[in-house]
Each structure stands twice: as C-alpha cells, then as structure tokens.
N, C-alpha and C positions, 0 to 999 in steps of 0.2 A: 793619877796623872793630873796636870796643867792645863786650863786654859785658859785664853789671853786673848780676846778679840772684840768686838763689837755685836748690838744686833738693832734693828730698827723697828718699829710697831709703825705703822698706817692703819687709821681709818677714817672713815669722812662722815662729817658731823654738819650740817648747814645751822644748828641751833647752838652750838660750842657756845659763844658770848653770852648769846641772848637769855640763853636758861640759867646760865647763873654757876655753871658748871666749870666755868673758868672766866677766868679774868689777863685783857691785857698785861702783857710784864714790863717788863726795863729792860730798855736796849735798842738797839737799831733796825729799823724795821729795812728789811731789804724787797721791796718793790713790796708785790701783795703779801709779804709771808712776813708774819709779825709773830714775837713772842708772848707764851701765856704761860700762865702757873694758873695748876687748879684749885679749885678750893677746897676740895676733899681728894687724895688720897686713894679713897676707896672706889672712884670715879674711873680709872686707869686697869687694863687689863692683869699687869701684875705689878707685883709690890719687890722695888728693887731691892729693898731688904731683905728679903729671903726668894731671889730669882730663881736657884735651884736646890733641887730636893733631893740629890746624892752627895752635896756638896760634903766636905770635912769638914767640920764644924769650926767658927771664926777665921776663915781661910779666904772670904774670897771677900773681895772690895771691888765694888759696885759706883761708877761714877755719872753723873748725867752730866750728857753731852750738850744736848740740844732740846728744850719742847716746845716747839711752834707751830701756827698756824696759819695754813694757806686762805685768806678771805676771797680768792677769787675760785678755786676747784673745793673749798670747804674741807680740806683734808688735814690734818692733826700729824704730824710726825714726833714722835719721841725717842733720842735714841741714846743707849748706855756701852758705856766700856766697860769689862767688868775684867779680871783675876782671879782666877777660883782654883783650887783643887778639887778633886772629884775621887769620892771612892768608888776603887773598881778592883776584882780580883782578877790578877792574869792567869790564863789559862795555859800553861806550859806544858804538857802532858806528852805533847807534839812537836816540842822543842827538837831542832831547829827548823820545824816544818810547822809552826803553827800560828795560828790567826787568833787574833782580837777584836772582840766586839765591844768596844768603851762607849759607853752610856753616857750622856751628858739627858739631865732631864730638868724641862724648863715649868715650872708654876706659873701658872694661868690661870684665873679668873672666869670658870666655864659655866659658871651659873651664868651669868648678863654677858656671855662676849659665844659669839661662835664663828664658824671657820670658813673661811671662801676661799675655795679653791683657783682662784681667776684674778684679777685686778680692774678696775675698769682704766682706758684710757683716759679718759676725762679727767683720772688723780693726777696725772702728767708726772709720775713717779721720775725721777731722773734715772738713765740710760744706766749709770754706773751700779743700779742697784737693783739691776732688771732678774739679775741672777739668783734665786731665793737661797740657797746654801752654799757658802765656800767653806772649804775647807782645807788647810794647809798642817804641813807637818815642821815643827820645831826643827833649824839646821843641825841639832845634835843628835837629831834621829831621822833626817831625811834619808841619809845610808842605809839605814837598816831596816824602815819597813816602806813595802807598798801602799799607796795609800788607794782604796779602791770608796766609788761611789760612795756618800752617806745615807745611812736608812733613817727618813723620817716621819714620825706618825704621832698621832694624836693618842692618847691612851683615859678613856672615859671612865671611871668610874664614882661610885656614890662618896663615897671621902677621899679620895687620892685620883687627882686627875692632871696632867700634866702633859707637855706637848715631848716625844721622846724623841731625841737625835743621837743616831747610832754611826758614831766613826768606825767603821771597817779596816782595819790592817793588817797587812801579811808580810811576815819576816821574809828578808830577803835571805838567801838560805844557802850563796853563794861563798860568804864571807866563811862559815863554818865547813862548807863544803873542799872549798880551797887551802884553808888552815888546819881544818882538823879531819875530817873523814878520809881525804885524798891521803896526808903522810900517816894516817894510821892505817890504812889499807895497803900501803907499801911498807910500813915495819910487818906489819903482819905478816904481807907475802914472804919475805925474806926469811920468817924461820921455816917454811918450807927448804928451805936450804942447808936448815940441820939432820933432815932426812938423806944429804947425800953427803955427811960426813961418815967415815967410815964406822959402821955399828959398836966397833970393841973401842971404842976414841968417846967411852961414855961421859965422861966428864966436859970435852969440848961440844958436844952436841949439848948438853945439857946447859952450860953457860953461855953458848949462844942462845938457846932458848932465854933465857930469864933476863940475859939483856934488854934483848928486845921487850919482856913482861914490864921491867921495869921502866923503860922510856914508855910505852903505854901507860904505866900510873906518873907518870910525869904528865905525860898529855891532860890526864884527869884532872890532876891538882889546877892545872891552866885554867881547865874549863871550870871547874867549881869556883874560882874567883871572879867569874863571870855573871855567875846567877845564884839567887836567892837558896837560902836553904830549904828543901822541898821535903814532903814527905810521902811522894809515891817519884817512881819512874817516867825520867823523859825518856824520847826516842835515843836518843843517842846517849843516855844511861843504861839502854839496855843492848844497845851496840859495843859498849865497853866492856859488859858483861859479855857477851858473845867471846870478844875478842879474849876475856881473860879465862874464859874454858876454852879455847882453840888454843891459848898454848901449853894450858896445863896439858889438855890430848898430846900434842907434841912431845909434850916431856915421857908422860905416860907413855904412848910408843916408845920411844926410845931406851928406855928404861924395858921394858917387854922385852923389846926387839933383841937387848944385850942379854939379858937374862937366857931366850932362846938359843940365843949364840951359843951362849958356855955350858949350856946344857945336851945342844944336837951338836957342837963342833962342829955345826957347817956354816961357812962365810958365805956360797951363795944363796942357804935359803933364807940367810937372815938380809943379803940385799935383797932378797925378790917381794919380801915381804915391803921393807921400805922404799922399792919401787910400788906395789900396787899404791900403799898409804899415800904416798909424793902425787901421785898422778889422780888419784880419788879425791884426793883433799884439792887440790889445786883446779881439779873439774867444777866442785862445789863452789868453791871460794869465787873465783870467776863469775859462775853462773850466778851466784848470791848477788854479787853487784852488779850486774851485767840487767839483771831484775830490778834491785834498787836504782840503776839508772834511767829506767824505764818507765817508775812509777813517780823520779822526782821530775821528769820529763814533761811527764800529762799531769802534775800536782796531783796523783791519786793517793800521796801519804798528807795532802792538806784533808781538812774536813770541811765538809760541807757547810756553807754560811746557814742554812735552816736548820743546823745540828748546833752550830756553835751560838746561835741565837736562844735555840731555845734551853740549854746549858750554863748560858748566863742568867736567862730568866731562873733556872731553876737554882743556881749560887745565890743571888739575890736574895730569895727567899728563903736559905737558910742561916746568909751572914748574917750574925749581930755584932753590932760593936757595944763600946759602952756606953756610948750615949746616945745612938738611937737604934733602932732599926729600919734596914731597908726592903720595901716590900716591892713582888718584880709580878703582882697577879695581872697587872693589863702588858707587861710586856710578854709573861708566858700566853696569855690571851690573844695578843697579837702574833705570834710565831706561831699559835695554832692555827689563826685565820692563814696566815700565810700558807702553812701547809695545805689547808681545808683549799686550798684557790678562791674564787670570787672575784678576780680582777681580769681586764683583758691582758696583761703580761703576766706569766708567771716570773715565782720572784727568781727562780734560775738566771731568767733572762735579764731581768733588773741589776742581777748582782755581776753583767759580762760588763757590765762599764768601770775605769778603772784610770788612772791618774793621779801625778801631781797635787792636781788641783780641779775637785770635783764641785757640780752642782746637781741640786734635782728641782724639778717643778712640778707646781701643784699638779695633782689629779683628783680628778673625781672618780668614784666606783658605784654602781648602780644597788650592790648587795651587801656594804659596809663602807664606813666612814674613813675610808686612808686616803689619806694626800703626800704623797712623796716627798712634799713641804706644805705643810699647814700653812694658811694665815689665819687671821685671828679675825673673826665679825663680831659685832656689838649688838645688845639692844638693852643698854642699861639709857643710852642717850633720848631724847622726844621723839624722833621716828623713827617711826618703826624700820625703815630700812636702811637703817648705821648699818654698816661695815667696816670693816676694818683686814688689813692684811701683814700677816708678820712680816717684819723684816728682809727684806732678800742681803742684808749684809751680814752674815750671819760666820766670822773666821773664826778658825780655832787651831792657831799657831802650834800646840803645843803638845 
C-alpha cells in the first residue's frame, strides 16, 4: 500500500546555536522563529533518507518542508512530506469479512533521543497540530474499508528499533453482501423448486438444476476478477463450494428419486419422498443464513484485532523478499504485551474507537514502555533535559 502525508518532530533545545549544532539559515525570519540547517546530519533524530523500514525499496521521496527555530520557547521544529510504498501482506482468509493491520514503521535514532509522552505548554506548539495521529483513507477506498483508531508504539530493540504505526481497517462487507451473497442465496433457493417438478419430468428437473449451477460459476468468474490469486480459501470461497455441492445434492436426489419411481411404480411415494427432501432442505437453508445473519450482525465472522496483530507479526517474520528481509520480533513482542495486559485499558477497549478520521495520544504505563503516540526525547543536545515530541501531524492519505 501508499502513503502520502506529512510528519513533524519537536524538541526543545536552549543551546541549538550556541553549541555549534546548527547554524542560522537563509530566509525570513517570522517574528522569534528563525531558520537553521545543521551542521551534521547525525544531530537529528532521523535520517530522511531512509525514514522507513518496510518501505519497497527506491519508492518513497522524502521532501523538507520546514527546519526552524523558535529563540523565544527554544523549540526546533522539522517537518517532511514524504511518498512511500510500504510492504505489507494482506490477509484475506476472511474475505469479505476481513481486517488489516498495515504497518507503517518509522526509524529513529533511539540511542541519543527518547520518548515523552506529554508536551510541555511553554513549546506553545500551534493548536492545529495538538492532535498526535491523523489518519485518513485514499477516496478510492474510503467506500470500502472502515477505518478504526491507529495503534501506535515504540518497538525497542538492540539493532532494529523503530517507532510502529499500525493503520487498522475493516472491509465494508455490505457491498459483497448486497452484490453477491444476497443473489446467490436467492439462485440457490430457487432450485428447491426443482424438487416440485413432477419426479418422471427428469430431464426438466435436472436442467433447471444446472442453470442455476451455472449462473453460480458466473457469479465466481465476477468475483475472481476482483481479487488476487490466492492459494488457500476465502470465506466466501468456501461458500461457493457449499453452494456447488447443494446442487449437485439436488441433482442427485432427483436422479434417485426417478430411479425409485420406475422401479416401485409409485408416484406418491416418490412425491413424499421430495416433499420430506423440499422442506428438510429449505429448514437448513434458512437456518444456515438465518445464523450467518447473526454472526455478520455482532462481526463474530471478523477476527479479533489481538489475533490479526499478532498474525501479521508472525507474516513478517517469515516474508523474504529479494532484497531485504523484514523482521516483525518487537512487533510480535508487542502483541504479546498487549495480550499479557499491563496497561490501565485493555486493548479490547482501545480498539472500540473508530472513524473516518482517527487520532491517539500519548500515554504513559507504569509496567512497559507504550505510548499510544510516542514522541521522540533527546539527549544527544548539552542538557541534559532536551526533549523532544513527535509530530502530532502525522496523515496517511493512502
């Protein structure tokens, strides 16, 4: 997948000039906030050269917007637009009932920089960017998935440490529901009605039967132009299969049913026969969906967001591409803390928020390191208590 947005870095530094660490730039100074470029590079929490670490490799362009500083709150603002792809493997298993967890994971500088959960006033951050995560959906797929709260964490380890942002979304499952499941469950019902064509009239039972089979693999061909080629079973893969042993049954009876016929020479016990079959089958059928409207009601054919979290960790960790590999051990590390608890909300509760257009804010947790939205703190600067706070503009269109 794409993304397309911005993000800002804050921290506050009272020795910025003086130490040598940057220098005034060129340009117009608007009241206290003047421009500066650094003199080194390795100065900055990360390196917009390589911003993220699932990226597709030569895909994303990285632009600076802005890097200035405030001489009167001593605060450093730097902010980038950036264009990335990102590898991610979708999980369709659950097709048209299933959720994605897309990875976006940002590089950061976690030796000299660490993370405050808070901001202080006195940054006098502007209003517009009080918000730490937005997150928006592309208009060529706002139709079709939900877009629910973002999960964002820090992920620490000895060589691969990175800030993670997890976009959450859930197919809308209306579109498939209304297009496809409804007029297959009404061809379907319909060869129930080859069970009250008269039994010895085998031929005409039998072609209605296989009409309807074949508008069903019509339906199939439709939907296979829709999505990728897979090589296990979606939900509604093995709903099609359902469907194409219910009319074989169909045939099958009726084929019996005449057989019986011309063997007992009795017409009504071969009707009473495809009355039980008519009313047995049409009990099931019913109830079948009568159930699956029940379960798409309460989302109990979705899966659980701590199931599909920790399922993406574990994809991660066995995709290779060819040119790199992606490793997912602090994000399967994180979806086991999530399970293990340690926070005052569970993440059940975290994941009931849901929208358009989502944000989260910092937290702190007494028994592990998760912020909901990290920012970023420093101590590479002369005192010792730099901070610094990531971005609250942080969109991702795409």
């Amino acid at each position: 997948f794409s993304v397309d947005g911005s993000i800002r870095f804050y921290w506050y530094d009272p020795n910025l000039l003086s130490s040598g660490m940057a220098v005034q730039g060129v340009g117009e100074n608007e009241g206290d906030v003047v421009p500066v470029i650094f003199t080194s590079m390795d100065w900055l929490p990360v390196n917009k050269d390589e911003l993220f670490q699932n990226s597709v490799p030569n895909s994303c362009t990285v632009d600076e917007v802005q890097m200035v500083y405030n001489n009167n709150t001593k605060v450093i603002l730097i902010e980038y637009k950036f264009t990335c792809e990102i590898f991610e493997e979708m999980e369709l298993h659950r097709f048209p009932y299933d959720r994605q967890f897309l990875q976006v994971q940002l590089k950061v500088n976690f030796d000299d920089w660490r993370i405050t959960g808070t901001v202080r006033k006195s940054w006098l951050i502007p209003n517009d960017f009080s918000r730490s995560c937005i997150v928006q959906l592309a208009p060529r797929i706002h139709t079709q998935y939900e877009l629910f709260e973002p999960w964002v964490d820090t992920i620490e380890q000895e060589e691969n440490s990175y800030v993670l942002i997890g976009i959450r979304v859930q197919r809308y499952q209306s579109y498939f529901a209304t297009n496809m499941i409804f007029p297959l469950f009404l061809i379907t019902s319909l060869s129930l009605t080859a069970l009250r064509i008269p039994p010895d009239e085998i031929a005409d039972r039998v072609a209605t039967i296989l009409t309807l089979l074949l508008t069903t693999v019509a339906f199939k061909f439709i939907l296979a132009s829709e999505l990728p080629p897979m090589s296990y079973m979606t939900y509604i893969d093995k709903y099609f299969v359902f469907i194409y042993l219910w009319h074989c049954g169909m045939t099958s009876e009726s084929i019996l049913v005449f057989g019986e016929q011309k063997d007992m020479e009795d017409d009504e016990a071969a009707t009473r026969i495809d009355d039980i079959v008519f009313w047995a089958a049409m009990s099931v059928w019913l109830f079948l969906h009568l159930l699956l409207a029940i379960m798409v009601q309460f989302e109990y054919l979705y899966k659980p967001w701590e199931d599909v979290m920790r399922e993406n960790a574990q994809g991660l960790n066995e995709v290779k591409t060819k040119e790199s590999t992606l490793g997912a051990t602090g994000v399967k590390s994180l979806v086991e803390g999530l399970l293990d608890g340690g926070g005052e909300t569970s993440p059940s509760d975290r994941f009931e928020e849901k929208g358009q257009e989502s944000q989260v804010f910092g937290q702190l947790t007494p028994n592990r390191a998760h912020f909901n939205l990290p920012g970023i703190g420093g101590g590479r600067a002369l005192n010792t208590s730099n901070q610094m706070l990531r971005s609250p503009s942080t969109s991702f269109p795409g």
